[in-house]
TIVEX-499455 format. One record per residue (C-alpha): residue number from 1; x, y, z. Coordinates in nm, 2 decimals, always signed. Example, Ala and Ser with C-alpha at 12.3 -4.5 7.8 and 13.67 -1.06 7.14 Angstrom:
2
 num      u      v      w
   1  +1.23  -0.45  +0.78
   2  +1.37  -0.11  +0.71
***
This chain:
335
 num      u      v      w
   1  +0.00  +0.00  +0.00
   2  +0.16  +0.35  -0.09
   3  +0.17  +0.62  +0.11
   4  -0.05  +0.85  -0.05
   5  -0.32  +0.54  +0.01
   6  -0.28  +0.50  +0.37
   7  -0.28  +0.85  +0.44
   8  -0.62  +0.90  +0.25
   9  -0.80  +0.58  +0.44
  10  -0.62  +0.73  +0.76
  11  -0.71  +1.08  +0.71
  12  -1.10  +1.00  +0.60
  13  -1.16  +0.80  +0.89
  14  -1.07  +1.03  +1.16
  15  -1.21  +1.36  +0.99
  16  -1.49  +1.22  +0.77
  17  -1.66  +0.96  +0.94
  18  -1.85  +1.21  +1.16
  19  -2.00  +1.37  +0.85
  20  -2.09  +1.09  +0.63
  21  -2.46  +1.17  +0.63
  22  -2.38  +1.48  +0.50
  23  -2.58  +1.60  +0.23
  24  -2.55  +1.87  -0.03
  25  -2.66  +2.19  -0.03
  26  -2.77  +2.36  -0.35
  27  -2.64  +2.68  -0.44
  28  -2.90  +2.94  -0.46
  29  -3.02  +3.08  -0.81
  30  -3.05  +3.44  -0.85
  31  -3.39  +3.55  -0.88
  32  -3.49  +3.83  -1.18
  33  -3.68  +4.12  -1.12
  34  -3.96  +4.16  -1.37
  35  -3.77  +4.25  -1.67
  36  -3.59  +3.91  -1.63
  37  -3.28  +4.06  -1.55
  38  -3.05  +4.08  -1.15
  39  -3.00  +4.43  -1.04
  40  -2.65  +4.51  -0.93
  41  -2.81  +4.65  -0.58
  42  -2.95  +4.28  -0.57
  43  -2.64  +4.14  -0.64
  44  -2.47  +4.31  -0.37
  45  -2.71  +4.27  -0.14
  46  -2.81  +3.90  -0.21
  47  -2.40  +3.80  -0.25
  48  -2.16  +3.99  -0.27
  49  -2.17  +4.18  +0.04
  50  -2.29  +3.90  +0.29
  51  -2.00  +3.68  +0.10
  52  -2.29  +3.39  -0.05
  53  -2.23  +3.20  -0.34
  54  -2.51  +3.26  -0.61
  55  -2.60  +3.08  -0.95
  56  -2.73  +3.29  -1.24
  57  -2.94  +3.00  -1.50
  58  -2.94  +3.09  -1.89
  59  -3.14  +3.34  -1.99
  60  -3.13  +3.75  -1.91
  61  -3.01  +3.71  -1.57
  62  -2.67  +3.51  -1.65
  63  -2.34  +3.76  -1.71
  64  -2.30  +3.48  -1.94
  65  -2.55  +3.52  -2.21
  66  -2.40  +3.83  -2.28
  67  -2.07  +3.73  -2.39
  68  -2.02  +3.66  -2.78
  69  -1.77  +3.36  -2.71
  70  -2.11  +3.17  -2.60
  71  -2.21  +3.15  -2.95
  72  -1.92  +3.24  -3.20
  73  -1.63  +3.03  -3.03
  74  -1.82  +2.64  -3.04
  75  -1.99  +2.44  -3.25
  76  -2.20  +2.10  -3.21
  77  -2.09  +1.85  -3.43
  78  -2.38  +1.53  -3.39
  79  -2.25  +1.26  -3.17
  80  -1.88  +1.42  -3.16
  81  -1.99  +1.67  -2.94
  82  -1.89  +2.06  -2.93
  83  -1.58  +2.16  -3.15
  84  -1.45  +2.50  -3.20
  85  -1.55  +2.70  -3.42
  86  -1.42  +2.72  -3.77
  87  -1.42  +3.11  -3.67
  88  -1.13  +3.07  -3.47
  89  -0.88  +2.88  -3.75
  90  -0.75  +3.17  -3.82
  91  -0.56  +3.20  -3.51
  92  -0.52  +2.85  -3.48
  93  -0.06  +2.92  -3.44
  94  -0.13  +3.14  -3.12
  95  +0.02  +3.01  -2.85
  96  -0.11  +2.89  -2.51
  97  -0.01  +2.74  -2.20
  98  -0.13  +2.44  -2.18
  99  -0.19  +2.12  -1.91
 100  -0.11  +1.73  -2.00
 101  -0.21  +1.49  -1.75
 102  -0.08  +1.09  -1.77
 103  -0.24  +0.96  -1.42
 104  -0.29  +0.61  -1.56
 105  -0.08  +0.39  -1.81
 106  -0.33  +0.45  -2.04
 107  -0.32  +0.77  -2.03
 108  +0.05  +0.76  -2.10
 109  -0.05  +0.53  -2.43
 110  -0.28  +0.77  -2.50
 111  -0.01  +1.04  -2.54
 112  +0.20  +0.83  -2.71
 113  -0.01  +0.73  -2.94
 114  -0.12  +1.11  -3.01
 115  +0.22  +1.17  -3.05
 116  +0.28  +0.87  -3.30
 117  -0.09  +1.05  -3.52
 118  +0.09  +1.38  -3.52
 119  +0.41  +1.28  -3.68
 120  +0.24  +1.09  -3.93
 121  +0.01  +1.40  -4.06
 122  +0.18  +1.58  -4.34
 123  +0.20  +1.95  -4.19
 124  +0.53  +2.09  -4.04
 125  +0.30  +2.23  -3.73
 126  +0.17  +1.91  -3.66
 127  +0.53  +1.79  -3.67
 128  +0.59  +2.07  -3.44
 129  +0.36  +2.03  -3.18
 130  +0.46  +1.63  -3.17
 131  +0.83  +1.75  -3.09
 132  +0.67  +1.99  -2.87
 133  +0.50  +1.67  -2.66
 134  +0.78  +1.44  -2.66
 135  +1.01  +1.70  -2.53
 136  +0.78  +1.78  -2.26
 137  +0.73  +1.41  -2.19
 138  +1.09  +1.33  -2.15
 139  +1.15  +1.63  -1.90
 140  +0.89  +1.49  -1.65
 141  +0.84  +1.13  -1.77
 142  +0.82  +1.05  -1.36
 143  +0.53  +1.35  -1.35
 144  +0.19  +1.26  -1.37
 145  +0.11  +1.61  -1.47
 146  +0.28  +1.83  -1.70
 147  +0.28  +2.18  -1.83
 148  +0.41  +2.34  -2.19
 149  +0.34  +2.58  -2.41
 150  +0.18  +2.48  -2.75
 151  -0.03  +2.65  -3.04
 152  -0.37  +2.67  -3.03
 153  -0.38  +2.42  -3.29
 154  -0.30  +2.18  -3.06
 155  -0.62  +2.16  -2.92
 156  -0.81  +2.13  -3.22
 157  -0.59  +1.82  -3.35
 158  -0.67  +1.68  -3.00
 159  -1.02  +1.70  -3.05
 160  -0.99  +1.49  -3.39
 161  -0.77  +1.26  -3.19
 162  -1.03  +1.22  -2.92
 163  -1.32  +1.14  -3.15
 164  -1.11  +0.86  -3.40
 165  -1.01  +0.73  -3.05
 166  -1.37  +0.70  -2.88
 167  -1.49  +0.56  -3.23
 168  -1.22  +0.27  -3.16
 169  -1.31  +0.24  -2.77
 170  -0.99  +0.33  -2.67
 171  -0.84  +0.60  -2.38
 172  -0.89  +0.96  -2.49
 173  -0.63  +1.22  -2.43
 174  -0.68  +1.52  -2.14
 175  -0.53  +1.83  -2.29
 176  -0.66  +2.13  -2.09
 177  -0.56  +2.56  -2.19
 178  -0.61  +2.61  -1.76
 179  -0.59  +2.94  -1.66
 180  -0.48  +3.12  -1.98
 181  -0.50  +3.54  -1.97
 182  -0.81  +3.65  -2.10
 183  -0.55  +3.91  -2.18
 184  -0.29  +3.71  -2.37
 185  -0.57  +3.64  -2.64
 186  -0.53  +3.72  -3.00
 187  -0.65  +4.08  -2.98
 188  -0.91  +4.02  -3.26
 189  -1.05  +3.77  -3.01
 190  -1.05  +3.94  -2.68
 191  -1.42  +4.14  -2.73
 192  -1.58  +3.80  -2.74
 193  -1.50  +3.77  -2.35
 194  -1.58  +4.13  -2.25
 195  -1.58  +4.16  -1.85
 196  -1.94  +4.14  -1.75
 197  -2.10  +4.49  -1.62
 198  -2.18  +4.31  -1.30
 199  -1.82  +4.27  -1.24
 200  -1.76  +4.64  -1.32
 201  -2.01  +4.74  -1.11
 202  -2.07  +4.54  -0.81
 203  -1.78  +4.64  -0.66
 204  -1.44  +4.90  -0.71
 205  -1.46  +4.81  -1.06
 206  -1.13  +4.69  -1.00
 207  -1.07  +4.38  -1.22
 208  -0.75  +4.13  -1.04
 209  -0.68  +3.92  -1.33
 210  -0.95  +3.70  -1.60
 211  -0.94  +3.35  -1.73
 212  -0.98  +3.13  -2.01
 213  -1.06  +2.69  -1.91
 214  -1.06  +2.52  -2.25
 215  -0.96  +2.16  -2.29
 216  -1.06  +1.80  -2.33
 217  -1.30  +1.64  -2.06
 218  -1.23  +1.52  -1.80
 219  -1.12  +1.88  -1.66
 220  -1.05  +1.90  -1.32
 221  -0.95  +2.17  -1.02
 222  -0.85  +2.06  -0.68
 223  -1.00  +2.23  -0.39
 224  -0.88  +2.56  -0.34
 225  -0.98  +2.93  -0.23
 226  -0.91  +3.25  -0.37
 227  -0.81  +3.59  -0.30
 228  -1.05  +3.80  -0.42
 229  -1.41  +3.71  -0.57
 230  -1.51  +3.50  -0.86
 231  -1.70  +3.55  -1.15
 232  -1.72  +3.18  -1.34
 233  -1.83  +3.19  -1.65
 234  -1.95  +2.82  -1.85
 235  -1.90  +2.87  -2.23
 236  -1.91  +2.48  -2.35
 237  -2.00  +2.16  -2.23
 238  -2.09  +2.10  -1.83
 239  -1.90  +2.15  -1.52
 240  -1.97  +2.08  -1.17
 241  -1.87  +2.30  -0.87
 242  -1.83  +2.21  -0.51
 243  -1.78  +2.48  -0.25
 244  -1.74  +2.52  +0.15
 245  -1.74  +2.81  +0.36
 246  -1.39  +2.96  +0.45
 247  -1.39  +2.76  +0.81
 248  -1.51  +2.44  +0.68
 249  -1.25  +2.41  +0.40
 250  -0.97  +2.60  +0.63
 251  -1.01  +2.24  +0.79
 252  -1.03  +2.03  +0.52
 253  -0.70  +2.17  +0.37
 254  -0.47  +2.22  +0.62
 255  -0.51  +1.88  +0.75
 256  -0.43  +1.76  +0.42
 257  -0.16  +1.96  +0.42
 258  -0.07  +1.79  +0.76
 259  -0.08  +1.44  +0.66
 260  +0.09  +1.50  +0.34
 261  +0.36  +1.68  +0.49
 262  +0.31  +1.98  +0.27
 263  +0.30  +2.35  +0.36
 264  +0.08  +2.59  +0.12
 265  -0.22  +2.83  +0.17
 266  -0.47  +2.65  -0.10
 267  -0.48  +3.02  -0.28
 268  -0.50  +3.00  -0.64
 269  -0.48  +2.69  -0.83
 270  -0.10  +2.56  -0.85
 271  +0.09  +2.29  -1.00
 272  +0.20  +2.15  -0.65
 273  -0.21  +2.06  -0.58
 274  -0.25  +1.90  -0.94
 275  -0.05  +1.62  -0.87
 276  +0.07  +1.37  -0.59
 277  -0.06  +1.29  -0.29
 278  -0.27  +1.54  -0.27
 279  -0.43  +1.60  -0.54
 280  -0.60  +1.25  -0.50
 281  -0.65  +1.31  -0.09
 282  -0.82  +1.67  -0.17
 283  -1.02  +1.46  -0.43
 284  -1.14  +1.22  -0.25
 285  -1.29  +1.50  +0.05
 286  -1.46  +1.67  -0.20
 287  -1.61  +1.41  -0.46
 288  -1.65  +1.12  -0.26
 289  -2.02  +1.03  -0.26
 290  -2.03  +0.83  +0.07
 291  -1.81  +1.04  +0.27
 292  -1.92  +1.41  +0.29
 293  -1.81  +1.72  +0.48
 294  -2.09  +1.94  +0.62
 295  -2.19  +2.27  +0.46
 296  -2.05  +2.16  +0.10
 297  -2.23  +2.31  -0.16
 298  -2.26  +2.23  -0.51
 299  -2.32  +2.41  -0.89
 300  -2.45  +2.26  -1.20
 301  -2.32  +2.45  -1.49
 302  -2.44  +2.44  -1.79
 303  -2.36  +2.66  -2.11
 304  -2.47  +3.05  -2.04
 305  -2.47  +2.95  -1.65
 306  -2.23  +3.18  -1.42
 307  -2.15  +3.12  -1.06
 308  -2.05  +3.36  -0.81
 309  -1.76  +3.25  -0.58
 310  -1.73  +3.46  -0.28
 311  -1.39  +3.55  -0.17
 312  -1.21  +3.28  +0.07
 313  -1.49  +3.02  +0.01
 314  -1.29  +2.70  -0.09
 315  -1.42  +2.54  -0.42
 316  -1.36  +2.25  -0.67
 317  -1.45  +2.24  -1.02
 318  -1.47  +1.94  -1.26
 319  -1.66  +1.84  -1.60
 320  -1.94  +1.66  -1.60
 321  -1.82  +1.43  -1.91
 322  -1.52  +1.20  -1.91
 323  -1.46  +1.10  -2.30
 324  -1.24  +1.37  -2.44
 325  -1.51  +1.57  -2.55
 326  -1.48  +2.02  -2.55
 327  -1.52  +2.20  -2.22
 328  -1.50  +2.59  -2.17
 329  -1.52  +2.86  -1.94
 330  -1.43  +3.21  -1.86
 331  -1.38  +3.40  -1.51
 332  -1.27  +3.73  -1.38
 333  -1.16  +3.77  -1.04
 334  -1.25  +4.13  -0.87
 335  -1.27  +4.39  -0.62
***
């Protein structure tokens, strides 16, 4: 039995067994006035002042609805699922930062193997990015989760990938763009995502920094808190969201941290939480259908959904779907 193991069974049974009838609490929707739209005085009042997490549904009431990427940047393509948008070929050399996962030997085999389809295309980029992989893949060939910086291409040729591979029944690739600038877009593309008025608004007006999440499913954020509140933002495909109040998950995560023999602060997403010990210990807390902490609330997104993250409240996001289909989403961070 590894380590990581016995400190998960070890660590659930003295901090989780007390909770295991936990159940789930909803987050609460926003509720429209009567021209179908949420005032920024209810906003304030309803969420961001008493610090309360709150779901906007599709429609006039979600920050989402408003912004063009909903509907130029994806399209549905039958029983493949979403793809990008022909739209955004044009930019298809810009560079990202991207996230390459390999937790299983399958998963390594699935790399490989993308690795192998690029290399046989006839095109000097795909040729490019397949150097690109290898090289990242011999740097951290112990890691189980890697980072490099690719075209955007990259994530369109996975998405081909992903499809000839589900067709054949075998393991699909997880290639995710995780916490890209919204700024470091191509600037032809950056008034699709235009930071929503409520984020403008509700507070200073003071924007801390904006995202882009766009990769292969499954997609998947640890438990962490931020520093500032969060506008999220779901573009493509479904993600779910778990969240605990700043006491309940100041628990949860330092005594992680404990067992693991870590030190950290859980703020912002970093590479240190996406892989090891706990990554699969924070995991389990959070996702684990028999064992529960109290006070966990949880988000459904679907396309044109947004969810409001109060500061410090600790939160983990994942996608619904698991085949290496398109996910997206946006957020701002503000004051």
């Amino acid at each position: 039995m590894t380590r990581s193991v016995r400190c998960s069974i070890h660590w659930r049974r003295r901090f989780l067994h007390s909770s295991s009838r936990a159940s789930i609490i909803p987050v609460t929707s926003a509720v429209p006035a009567s021209d179908g739209r949420i005032s920024i005085q209810s906003f304030q009042q309803t969420a961001l002042i008493p610090e309360k997490p709150l779901l906007f549904r599709h429609g006039a009431d979600s920050p989402t609805t408003l912004l063009p990427a909903l509907s130029k940047w994806f399209s549905k393509d039958g029983l493949a699922g979403h793809q990008l948008s022909t739209s955004l070929a044009d930019f298809g050399d810009w560079p990202f930062p991207y996230e390459l996962v390999q937790t299983s030997p399958r998963k390594r085999d699935a790399i490989a193997a993308f690795c192998d389809w690029l290399s046989a295309c006839s095109t000097t980029t795909d040729h490019m990015m397949a150097g690109i992989l290898l090289s990242a893949l011999s740097d951290g060939e112990e890691r189980r989760f890697l980072q490099l910086h690719s075209p955007w291409k990259l994530l369109a040729r996975a998405l081909e990938f992903n499809k000839a591979q589900r067709e054949k029944g075998l393991e699909t690739l997880e290639l995710y763009i995780a916490q890209s600038l919204l700024s470091d877009l191509p600037t032809p593309l950056q008034p699709d995502l235009p930071t929503p008025e409520l984020v403008l608004r509700a507070g200073k007006g003071d924007v801390y920094s904006s995202s882009i999440w766009l990769g292969t499913e499954p997609t998947y954020t640890p438990l962490h808190r931020d520093p500032n509140p969060n506008l999220f933002c779901q573009l493509c495909s479904r993600k779910l969201v778990r969240l605990l109040p700043p006491s309940s998950g100041d628990r949860i995560y330092y005594e992680v941290q404990v067992r693991t023999r870590q030190q950290g602060n859980g703020r912002i997403r970093t590479t240190e939480m996406m892989e090891g010990a706990e990554r699969e210990i924070l995991y389990d807390a959070i996702w684990n259908s028999n064992e529960l902490p109290d006070e966990l609330h949880e988000a459904a997104l679907s396309p044109g959904d947004a969810l409001f993250i109060p500061k410090g409240w600790w939160h983990s996001v994942r996608s619904v779907g698991m085949d290496g289909q398109l996910n997206g989403s946006a957020n701002w961070w503000f004051r």
